[in-house]
C-alpha positions in Angstrom: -63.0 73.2 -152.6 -61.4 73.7 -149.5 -64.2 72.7 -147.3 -64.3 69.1 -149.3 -60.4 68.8 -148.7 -60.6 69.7 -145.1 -64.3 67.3 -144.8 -62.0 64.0 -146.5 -59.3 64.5 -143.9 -61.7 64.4 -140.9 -63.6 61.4 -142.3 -60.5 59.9 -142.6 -59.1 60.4 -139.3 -62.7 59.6 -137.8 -62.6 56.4 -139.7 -59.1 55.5 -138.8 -60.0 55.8 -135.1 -63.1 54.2 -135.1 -61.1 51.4 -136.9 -58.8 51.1 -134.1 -61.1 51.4 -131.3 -62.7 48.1 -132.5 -59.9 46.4 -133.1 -58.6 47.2 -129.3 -62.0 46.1 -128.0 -61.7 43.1 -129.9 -58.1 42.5 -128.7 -58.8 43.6 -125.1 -62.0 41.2 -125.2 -59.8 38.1 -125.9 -57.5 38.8 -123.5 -59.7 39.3 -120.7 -61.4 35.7 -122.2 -58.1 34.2 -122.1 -57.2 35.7 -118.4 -61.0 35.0 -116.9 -62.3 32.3 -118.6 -62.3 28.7 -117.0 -60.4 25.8 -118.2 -61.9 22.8 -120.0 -60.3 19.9 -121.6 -61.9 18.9 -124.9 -60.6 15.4 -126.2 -59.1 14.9 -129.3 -60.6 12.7 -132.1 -59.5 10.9 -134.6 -59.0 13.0 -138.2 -58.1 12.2 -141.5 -54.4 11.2 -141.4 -53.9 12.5 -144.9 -55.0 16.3 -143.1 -53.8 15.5 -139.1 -50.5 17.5 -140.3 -50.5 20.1 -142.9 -47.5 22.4 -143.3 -48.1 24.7 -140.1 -51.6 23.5 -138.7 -52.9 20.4 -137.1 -56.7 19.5 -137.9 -58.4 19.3 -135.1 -61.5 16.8 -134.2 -63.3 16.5 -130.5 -65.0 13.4 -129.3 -67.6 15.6 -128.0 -68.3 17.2 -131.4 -68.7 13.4 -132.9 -71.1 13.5 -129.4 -73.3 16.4 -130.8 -73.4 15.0 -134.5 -74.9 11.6 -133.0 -77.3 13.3 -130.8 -78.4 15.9 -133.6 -78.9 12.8 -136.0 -81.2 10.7 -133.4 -82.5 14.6 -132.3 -83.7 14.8 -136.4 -85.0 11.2 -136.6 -87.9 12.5 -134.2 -88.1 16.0 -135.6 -87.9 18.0 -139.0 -85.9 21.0 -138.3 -82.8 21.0 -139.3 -80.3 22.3 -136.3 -78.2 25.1 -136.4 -75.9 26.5 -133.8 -76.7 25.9 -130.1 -75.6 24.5 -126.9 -74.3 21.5 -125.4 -74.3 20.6 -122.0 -71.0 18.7 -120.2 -69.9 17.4 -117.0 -66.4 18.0 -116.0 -64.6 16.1 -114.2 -61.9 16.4 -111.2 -59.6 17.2 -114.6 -61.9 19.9 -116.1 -62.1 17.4 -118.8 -65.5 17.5 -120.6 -67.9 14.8 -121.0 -71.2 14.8 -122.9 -74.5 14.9 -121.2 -77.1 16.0 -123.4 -77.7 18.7 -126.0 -79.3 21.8 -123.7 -82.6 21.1 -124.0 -84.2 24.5 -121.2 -83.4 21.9 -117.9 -81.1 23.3 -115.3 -77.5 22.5 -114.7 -76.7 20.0 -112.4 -73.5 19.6 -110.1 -70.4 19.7 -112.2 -72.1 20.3 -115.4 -71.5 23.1 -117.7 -73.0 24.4 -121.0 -70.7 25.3 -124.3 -71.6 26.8 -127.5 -71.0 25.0 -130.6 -71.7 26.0 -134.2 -72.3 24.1 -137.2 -70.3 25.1 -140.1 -70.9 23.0 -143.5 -72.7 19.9 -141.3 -69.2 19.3 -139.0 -70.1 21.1 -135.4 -67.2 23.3 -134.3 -66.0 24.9 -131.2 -63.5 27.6 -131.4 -61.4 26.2 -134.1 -61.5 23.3 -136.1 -57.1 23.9 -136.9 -54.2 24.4 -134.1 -51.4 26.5 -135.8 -47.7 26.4 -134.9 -44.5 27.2 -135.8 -43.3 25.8 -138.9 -41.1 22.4 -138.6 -42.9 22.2 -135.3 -45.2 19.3 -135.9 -43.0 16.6 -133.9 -43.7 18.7 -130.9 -47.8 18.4 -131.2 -48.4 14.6 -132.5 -48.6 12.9 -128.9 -51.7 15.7 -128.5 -54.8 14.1 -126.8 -56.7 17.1 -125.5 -57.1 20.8 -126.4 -57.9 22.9 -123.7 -59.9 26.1 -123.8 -61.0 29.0 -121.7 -65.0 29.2 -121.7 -66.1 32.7 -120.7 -69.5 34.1 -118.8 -71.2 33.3 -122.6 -70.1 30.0 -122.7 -67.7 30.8 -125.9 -64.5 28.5 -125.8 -61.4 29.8 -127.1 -58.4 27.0 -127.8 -55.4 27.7 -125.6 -53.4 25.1 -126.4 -52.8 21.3 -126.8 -52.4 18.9 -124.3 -50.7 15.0 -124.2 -53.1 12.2 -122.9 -51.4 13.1 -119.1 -52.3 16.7 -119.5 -48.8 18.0 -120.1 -48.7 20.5 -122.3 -47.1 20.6 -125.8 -44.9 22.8 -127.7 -43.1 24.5 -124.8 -39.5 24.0 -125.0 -37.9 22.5 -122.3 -34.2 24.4 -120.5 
C-alpha cells in the first residue's frame, strides 16, 4: 500500500515536469521564431464587414491567400487531387512585402523570392492566424490596418507579429 502511494507521487511529479518541459520548449521555440525569423508583409484583404470587428478580434483575410485559392482552383481544373497543405512561393519586395509567384511546384528559388507554408483549414487557406486579437475597446486603433507582418523561420512557418497601416506604420502602439 505504501509502495502504490509513494509510485502515484513520482508519476505525478514526473508528469508535472514533463508537462512543463514542453511547454517551455514550446515557449522558448516561439520566441526564438519571433527574435530570428525574417520579416514579411502579407496584405490585407477584404472580409466580411459583418465579422471585420468582433468584440476583441479582427478577422483577418490576405490577398495572397485569395492568390493560392485561385491557383489551387485552375491547379484542380487540370488534376483530380484535391490539395491539402503546402507551399507557396513569393517575391518580396524592397518592403519585404510579399507578392505571389506560383504555388511551389520542386523549381528553385529565384532572386528575392521566398517560400511560405500555408494550410487549408475547411477550404479557406490560412497562414498563421486567420484573427488578430487586442485589447478590448481597442478596435479604432486597428481599422486603418493594410498589412500584417510576420516573422517566417528556417521552416518557412509565419507567425503574425502585428498589423500594419497601408504606409507600414504600425498600429496599436500608443503614442507619448
Amino acid at each position: 500500500m505504501m509502495l502504490s502511494a509513494k509510485w502515484n507521487r513520482v508519476v505525478v511529479i514526473v508528469t508535472t515536469l514533463l508537462i512543463l518541459a514542453v511547454v517551455n520548449w514550446a515557449i522558448w521555440d516561439k520566441e526564438r521564431h519571433l527574435a530570428e525569423g525574417g520579416v514579411v508583409y502579407l496584405a490585407l484583404a477584404p472580409v466580411d464587414p459583418r465579422s471585420l470587428m468582433q468584440g476583441d478580434y479582427m478577422a483577418l483575410n490576405f490577398e495572397l491567400s485569395n492568390a493560392i485559392q485561385r491557383a489551387l482552383r485552375q491547379h484542380h481544373e487540370e488534376s483530380t487531387p484535391k490539395a491539402k497543405n503546402g507551399d507557396v512561393i513569393v517575391r518580396l519586395d524592397e518592403q519585404r512585402i510579399a507578392h505571389f509567384q506560383r504555388l511551389a511546384d520542386g523549381s528553385p528559388l529565384g532572386d528575392e523570392e521566398r517560400r511560405l507554408n500555408y494550410r487549408l483549414r475547411n477550404g479557406q487557406v490560412r497562414f498563421a492566424t486567420n484573427a488578430f486579437f487586442f485589447q478590448e475597446g481597442h478596435a479604432e486603433r486597428y481599422e486603418s490596418a493594410g498589412y500584417g507582418q510576420f516573422r517566417v523561420n528556417a521552416d518557412d512557418e509565419l507567425l503574425l507579429v502585428s498589423l500594419h497601416d497601408v504606409e507600414l506604420n504600425r498600429l496599436g502602439e500608443m503614442v507619448r
